[in-house]
Each structure stands twice: as structure tokens, then as C-alpha cells.
VEXDREN-2710 file (C-alpha; in Angstrom, 1 decimal):
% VEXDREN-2710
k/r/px/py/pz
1/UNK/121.2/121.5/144.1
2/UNK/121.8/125.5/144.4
3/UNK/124.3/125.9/147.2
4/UNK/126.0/129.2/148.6
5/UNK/127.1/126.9/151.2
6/UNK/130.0/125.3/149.2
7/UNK/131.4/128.7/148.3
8/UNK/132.7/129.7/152.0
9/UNK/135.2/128.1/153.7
10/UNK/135.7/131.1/156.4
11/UNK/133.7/133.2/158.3
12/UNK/132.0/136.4/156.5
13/UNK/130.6/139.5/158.5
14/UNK/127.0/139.4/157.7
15/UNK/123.2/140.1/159.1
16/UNK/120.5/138.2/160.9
17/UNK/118.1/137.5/157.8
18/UNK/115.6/135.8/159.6
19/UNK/116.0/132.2/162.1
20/UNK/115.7/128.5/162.2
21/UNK/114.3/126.8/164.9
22/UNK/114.9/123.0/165.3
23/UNK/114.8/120.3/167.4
24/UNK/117.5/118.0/167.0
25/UNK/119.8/115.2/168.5
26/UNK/118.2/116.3/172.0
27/UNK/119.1/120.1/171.5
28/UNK/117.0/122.7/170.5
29/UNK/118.4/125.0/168.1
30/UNK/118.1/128.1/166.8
31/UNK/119.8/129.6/163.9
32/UNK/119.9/132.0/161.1
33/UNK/119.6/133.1/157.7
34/UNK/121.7/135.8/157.3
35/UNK/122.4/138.5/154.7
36/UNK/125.5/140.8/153.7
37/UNK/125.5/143.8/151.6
38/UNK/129.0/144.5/151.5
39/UNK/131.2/145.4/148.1
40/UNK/127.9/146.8/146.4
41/UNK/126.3/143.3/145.9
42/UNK/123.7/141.5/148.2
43/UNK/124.2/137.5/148.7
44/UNK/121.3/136.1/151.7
45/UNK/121.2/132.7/152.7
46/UNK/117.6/132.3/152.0
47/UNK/116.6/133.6/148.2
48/UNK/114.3/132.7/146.0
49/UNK/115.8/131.5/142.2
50/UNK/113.6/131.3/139.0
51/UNK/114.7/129.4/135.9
52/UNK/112.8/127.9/133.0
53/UNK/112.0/124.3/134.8
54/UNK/111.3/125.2/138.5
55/UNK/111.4/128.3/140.8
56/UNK/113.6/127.1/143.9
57/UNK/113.6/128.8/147.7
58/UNK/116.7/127.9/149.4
59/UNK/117.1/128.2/153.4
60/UNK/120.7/127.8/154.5
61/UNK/120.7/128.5/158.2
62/UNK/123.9/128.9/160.0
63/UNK/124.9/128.2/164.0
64/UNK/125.8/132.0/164.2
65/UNK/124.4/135.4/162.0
66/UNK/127.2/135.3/160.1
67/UNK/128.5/132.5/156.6
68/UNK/130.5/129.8/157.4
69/UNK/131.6/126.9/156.2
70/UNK/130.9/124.8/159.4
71/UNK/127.6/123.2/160.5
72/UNK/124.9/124.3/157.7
73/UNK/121.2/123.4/157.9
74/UNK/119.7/123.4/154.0
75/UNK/116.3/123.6/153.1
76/UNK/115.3/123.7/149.3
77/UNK/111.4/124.1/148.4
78/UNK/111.5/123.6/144.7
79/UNK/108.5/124.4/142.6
80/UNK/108.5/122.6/139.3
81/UNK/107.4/123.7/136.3
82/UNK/106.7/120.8/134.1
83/UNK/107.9/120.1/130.6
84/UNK/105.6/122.9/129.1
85/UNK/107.9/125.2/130.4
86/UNK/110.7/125.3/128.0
87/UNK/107.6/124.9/125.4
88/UNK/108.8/128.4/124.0
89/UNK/111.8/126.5/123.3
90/UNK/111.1/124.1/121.1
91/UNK/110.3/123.9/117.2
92/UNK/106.4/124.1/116.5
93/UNK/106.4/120.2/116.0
94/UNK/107.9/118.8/118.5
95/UNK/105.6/120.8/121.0
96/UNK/102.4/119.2/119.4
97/UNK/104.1/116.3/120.1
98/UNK/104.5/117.1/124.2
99/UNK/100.8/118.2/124.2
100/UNK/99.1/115.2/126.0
101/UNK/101.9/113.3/127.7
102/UNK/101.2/112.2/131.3
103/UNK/102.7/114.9/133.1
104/UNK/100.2/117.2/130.9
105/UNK/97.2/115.5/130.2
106/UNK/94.8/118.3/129.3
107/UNK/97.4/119.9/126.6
108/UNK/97.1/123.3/128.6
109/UNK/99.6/125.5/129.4
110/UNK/101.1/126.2/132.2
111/UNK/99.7/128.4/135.3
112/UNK/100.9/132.3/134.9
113/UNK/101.4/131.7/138.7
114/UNK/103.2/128.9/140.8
115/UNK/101.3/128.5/144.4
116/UNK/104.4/128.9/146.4
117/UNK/102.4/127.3/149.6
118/UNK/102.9/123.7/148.0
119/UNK/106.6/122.8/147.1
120/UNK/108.8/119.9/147.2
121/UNK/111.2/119.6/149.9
122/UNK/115.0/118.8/150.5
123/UNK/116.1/119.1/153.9
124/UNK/120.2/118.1/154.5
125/UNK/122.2/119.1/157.5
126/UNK/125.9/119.8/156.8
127/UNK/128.3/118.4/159.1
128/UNK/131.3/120.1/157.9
129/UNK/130.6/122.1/154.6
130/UNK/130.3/120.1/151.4
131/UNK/133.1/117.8/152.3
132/UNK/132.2/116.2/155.6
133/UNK/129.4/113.5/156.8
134/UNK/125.9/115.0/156.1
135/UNK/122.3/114.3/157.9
136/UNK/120.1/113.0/154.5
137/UNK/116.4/114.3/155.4
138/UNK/114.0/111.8/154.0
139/UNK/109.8/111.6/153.8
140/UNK/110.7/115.6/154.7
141/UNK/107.4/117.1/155.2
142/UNK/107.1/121.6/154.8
143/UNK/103.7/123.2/155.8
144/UNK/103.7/126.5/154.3
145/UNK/101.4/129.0/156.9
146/UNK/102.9/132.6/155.1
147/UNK/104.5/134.1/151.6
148/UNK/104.9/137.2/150.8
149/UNK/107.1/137.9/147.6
150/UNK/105.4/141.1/146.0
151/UNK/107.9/143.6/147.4
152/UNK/111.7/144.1/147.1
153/UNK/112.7/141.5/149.6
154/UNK/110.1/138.5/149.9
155/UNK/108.5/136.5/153.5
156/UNK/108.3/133.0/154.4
157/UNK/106.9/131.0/157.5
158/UNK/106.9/127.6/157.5
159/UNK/107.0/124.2/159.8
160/UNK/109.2/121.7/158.6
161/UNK/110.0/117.6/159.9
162/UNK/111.8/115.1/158.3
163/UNK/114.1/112.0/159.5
164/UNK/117.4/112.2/159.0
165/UNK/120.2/109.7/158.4
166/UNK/123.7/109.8/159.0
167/UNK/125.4/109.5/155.4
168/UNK/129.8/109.6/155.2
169/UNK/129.5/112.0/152.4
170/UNK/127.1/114.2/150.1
171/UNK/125.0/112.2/147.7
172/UNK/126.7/108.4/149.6
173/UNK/123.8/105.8/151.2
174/UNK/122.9/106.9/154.2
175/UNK/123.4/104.5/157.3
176/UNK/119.9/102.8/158.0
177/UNK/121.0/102.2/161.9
178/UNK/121.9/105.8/162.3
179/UNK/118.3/107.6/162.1
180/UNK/116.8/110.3/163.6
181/UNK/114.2/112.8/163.9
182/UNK/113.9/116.4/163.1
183/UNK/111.2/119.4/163.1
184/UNK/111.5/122.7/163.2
185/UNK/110.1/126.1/162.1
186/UNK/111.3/128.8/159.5
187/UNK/110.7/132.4/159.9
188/UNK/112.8/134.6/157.3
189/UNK/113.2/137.2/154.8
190/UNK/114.0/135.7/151.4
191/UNK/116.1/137.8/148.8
192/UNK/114.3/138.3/145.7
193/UNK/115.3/137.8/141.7
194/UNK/116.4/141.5/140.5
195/UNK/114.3/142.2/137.4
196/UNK/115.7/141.4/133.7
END
């Protein structure tokens, strides 16, 4: 799991990057995905990450335009690539060996394109940063209805549910009794991969 979140524990001055909307624990909410440009180096909240086994979009949506460590909603659409992948990778033998397997059956290779309107979702609401109780989405369910990432800075527009439970700590077993409900909508800019 790529997280900014666990890398601020105070407040930093940034922009409105796009917003949140959710419904949740009887409130409706609205948040943000913000971005800051300071120091000569760009860091948003919602990017998109490409690496040899999956391209990732992670949405961290904060209770005010601006990082903090504090309440945190994360959504991760992860796109995965498959084992043919790291192909390139691998001596000549040991890829006719991974031609056929299950999760390749026809032996071709990958798409030159992933369809970014069909990922896999992870939905987690932070309590208190990284160290506090967490809301564990499960059965999360993301519909896709825009993308755009053929310019400098990329476009997503999405609906989004899941049910959450009430977990003591990241990555601990959630409390069955302590379940609720979530949907929402995403409408945001998403910072880009810089070339090379």
C-alpha cells in the first residue's frame, strides 16, 4: 500500500486538487484532494504510479484543502499487470515456462494499454493517521464514469460504496459488530508520472 498519508504528521499549506463526497456515519462529507507546489517539487494527494506489476491511482482525501495527519479517506484503484509483466525480466527459459499458466492462458502478451475504467479497489478511512483505529472498506465497489490521463495532469470521476468496519489498528481484524455503510463520489485531478 502507497501512502503519502504516513509521511505527515502536521498540517502543510497546500491546494484544492479536486473533492470527495461521502456519506457516512449519518454526515455527509465533503473533502479534498489537494496539491502543493512548494520547494520546486509537486506532491498531490491523488496521483497515478506505474511500476512493472500494476499501475496504482491513489485518492487521499483530507477534512480540509490542506495535508494532515488527522482523519484521511484512502482510495487505491490498482490495475494489475499479471506475471507477463516482468517477462522482460526473466531468462529466455524460464518465460516459456510462464507462457500458459492460469493467469495467462492464451500465452499472449500483455495489452500495450491497461483500461483504467476497471480496477481493483481499496477503500480505508484513517482515524488518526497510520497509528490510530481505521474504517476497513470491504466488497468496495468503484464505477468509473470519466479518465482522462493524456495531458500533463490527468482526470477522474468516479462513484464509489463499500461497508466499513471498525478495526483497532491498520492491517488488525476488523470488529464484525461495528459495520457500516459508505458511498460517495470522486471528482479530481490526478498528478501524472514525469517521463523517464
Amino acid at each position: 500500500m502507497a501512502l503519502f498519508i504516513g509521511l505527515v504528521s502536521q498540517p502543510v499549506s497546500a491546494e484544492e486538487f479536486g473533492r470527495v463526497t461521502f456519506s457516512f456515519d449519518g454526515e455527509e462529507k465533503e473533502w479534498f484532494t489537494v496539491i502543493d507546489q512548494s520547494g520546486g517539487r509537486t506532491q498531490a494527494s491523488a496521483r497515478l504510479s506505474i511500476s512493472r506489476l500494476a499501475d496504482t491511482i491513489t485518492i487521499d482525501a483530507y477534512e480540509e484543502p490542506r495535508f494532515s495527519g488527522g482523519e484521511i479517506l484512502n482510495i487505491q484503484l490498482i490495475y494489475s499487470k499479471g506475471i507477463q509483466s516482468v517477462q522482460s525480466q526473466l531468462p529466455e527459459h524460464l518465460r516459456q515456462r510462464i507462457r500458459g499458466l492460469p493467469n495467462n492462458p492464451s500465452g499472449e502478451d500483455e495489452p500495450e494499454s491497461i483500461d483504467y475504467a476497471h480496477p481493483t479497489p481499496d477503500i480505508i478511512l484513517f482515524t488518526d493517521g497510520m497509528t490510530g483505529p481505521v474504517w476497513d472498506g470491504r466488497g468496495e465497489q468503484i464505477e468509473i464514469q470519466s479518465y482522462d490521463f493524456s495531458g500533463e495532469v490527468g482526470r477522474i470521476t468516479a462513484q464509489f460504496s463499500t461497508e466499513f468496519c471498525r478495526a483497532e489498528e491498520l492491517y488488525a481484524d476488523p470488529d464484525e459488530s461495528n459495520c457500516q455503510q459508505i458511498s460517495g463520489s470522486i471528482e479530481t485531478q490526478v498528478q501524472l508520472p514525469e517521463d523517464g
